[in-house]
C-alpha positions as CSV (number, residue, x, y, z in Angstrom):
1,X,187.9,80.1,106.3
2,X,184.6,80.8,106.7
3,X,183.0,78.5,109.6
4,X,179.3,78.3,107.4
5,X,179.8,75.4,105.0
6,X,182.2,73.5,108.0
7,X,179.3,73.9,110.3
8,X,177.0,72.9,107.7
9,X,179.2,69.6,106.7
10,X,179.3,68.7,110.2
11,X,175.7,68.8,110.4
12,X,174.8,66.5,107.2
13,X,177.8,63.7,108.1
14,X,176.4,63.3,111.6
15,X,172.9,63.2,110.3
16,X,174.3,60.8,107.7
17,X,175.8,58.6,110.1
18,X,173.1,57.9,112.3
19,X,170.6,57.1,109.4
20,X,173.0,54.9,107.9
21,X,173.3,53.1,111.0
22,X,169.2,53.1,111.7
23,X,169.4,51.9,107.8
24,X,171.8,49.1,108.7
25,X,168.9,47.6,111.7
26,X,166.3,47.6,109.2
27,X,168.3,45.9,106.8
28,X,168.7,48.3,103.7
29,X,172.5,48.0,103.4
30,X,171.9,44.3,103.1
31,X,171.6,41.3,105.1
32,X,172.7,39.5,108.2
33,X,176.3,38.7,107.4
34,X,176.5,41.0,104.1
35,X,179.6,42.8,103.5
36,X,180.2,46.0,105.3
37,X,176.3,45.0,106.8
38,X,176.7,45.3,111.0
39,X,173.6,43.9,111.7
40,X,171.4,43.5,109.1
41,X,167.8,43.5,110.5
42,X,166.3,44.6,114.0
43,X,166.9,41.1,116.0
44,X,171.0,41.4,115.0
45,X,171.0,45.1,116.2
46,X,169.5,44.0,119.2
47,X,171.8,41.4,120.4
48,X,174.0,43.8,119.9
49,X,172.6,46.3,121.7
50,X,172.0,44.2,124.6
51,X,175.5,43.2,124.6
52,X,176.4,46.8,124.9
53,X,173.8,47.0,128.0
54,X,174.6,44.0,129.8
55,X,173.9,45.8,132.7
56,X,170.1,45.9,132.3
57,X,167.8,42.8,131.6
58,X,167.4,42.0,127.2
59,X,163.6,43.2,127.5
60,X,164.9,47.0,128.9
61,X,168.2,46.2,126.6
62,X,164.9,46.5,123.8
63,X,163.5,49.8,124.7
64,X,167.1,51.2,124.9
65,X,167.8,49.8,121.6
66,X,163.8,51.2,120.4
67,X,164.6,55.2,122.2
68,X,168.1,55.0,120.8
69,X,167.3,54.6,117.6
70,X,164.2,57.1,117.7
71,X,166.7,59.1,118.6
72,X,169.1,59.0,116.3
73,X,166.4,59.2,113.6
74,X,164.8,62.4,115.3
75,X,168.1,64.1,115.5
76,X,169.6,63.6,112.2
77,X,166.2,65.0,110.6
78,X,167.0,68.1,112.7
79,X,170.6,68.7,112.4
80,X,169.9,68.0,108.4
81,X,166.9,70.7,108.2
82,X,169.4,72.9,110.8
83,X,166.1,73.3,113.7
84,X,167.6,73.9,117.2
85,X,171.0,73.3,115.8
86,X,172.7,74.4,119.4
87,X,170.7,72.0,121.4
88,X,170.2,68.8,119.3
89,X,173.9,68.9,118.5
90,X,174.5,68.7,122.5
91,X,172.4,66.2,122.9
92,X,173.7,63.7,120.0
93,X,177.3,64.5,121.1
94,X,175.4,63.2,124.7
95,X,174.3,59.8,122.8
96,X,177.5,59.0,121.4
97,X,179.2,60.0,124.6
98,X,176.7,57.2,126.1
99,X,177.2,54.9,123.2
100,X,181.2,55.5,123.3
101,X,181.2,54.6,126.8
102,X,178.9,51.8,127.0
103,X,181.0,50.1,124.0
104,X,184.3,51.3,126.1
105,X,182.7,48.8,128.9
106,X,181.8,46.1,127.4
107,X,183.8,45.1,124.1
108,X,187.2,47.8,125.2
109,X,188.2,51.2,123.9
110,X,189.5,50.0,120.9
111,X,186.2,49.8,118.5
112,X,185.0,53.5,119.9
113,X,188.4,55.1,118.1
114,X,187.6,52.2,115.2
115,X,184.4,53.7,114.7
116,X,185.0,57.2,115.5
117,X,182.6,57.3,118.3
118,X,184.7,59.6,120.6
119,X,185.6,62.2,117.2
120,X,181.5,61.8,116.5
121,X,180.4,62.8,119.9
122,X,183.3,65.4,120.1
123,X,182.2,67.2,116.7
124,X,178.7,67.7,117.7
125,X,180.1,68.9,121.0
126,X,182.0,71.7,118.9
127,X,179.3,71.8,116.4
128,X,177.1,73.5,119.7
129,X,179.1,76.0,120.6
130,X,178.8,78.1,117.5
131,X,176.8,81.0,117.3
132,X,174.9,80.9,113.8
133,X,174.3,78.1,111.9
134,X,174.1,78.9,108.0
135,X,171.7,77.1,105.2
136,X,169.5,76.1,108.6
137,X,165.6,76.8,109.5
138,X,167.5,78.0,112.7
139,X,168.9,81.1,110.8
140,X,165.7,81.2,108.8
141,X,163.5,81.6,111.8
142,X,165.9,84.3,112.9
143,X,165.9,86.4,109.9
144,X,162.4,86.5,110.1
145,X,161.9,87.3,113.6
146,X,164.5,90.2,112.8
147,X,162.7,91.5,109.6
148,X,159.3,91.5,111.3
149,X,160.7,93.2,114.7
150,X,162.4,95.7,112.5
151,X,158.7,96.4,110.3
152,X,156.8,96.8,113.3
């Protein structure tokens, strides 16, 4: 099968994922305690977060919790308009790796292969290793580099 519409579903589910989760700390799935709500509002995500970084005082804990989320937003806008596909998808398959084994530390393995963390992180892994990435501004910008090289 033809690797353009996998690469291109890879790229919108991961994107998906991390603004659903960003959606989830600002509490558009619903509130503290909602069903299939994690956290609810930015406080929740937080304690959360800190839990996870037990390791560094709650006020750093924050500014994790404030870059990771940047992040995530940052890189799902990217992956979802395809702009330095090769390179963002390394680096979010770099979060989750972070994530996955911060989570692996402090709450056990278990909820990292309950949330797919490790198959998240893996995918955008593989997702970087391909050569073109179809329906992308990536293989826009290339196209049109190419067509102007060859009209010169």
């Amino acid at each position: 099968m033809n690797q353009k519409y996998f690469q291109l579903f890879v790229r919108i589910t991961v994107a998906i994922a991390f603004l659903s989760a960003v959606a989830d700390r600002f509490g558009i799935w619903g509130n503290p305690g909602s069903k299939n709500v994690s956290w609810g509002d930015w406080g929740h995500f937080v304690d959360y977060s800190n839990r996870l970084n037990f390791f560094v005082s709650p006020a750093i804990g924050e500014v994790l919790a404030i870059i990771a989320t940047g992040l995530e937003i940052v890189f799902s806008l990217l992956l979802l308009i395809g702009y330095k596909t090769k390179m963002i998808s390394f680096a979010s398959g770099l979060l989750l790796t972070i994530f996955a084994v911060s989570m692996t530390i402090s709450v056990g393995i278990k909820p990292t292969f309950d949330y797919s963390v490790w198959i998240s992180a893996s995918a955008c892994f593989l997702l970087g290793t391909l050569n073109g990435y179809s329906y992308s501004l990536d293989a826009y910008l290339i196209n049109k580099s190419f067509k102007t090289k060859c009209l010169d």
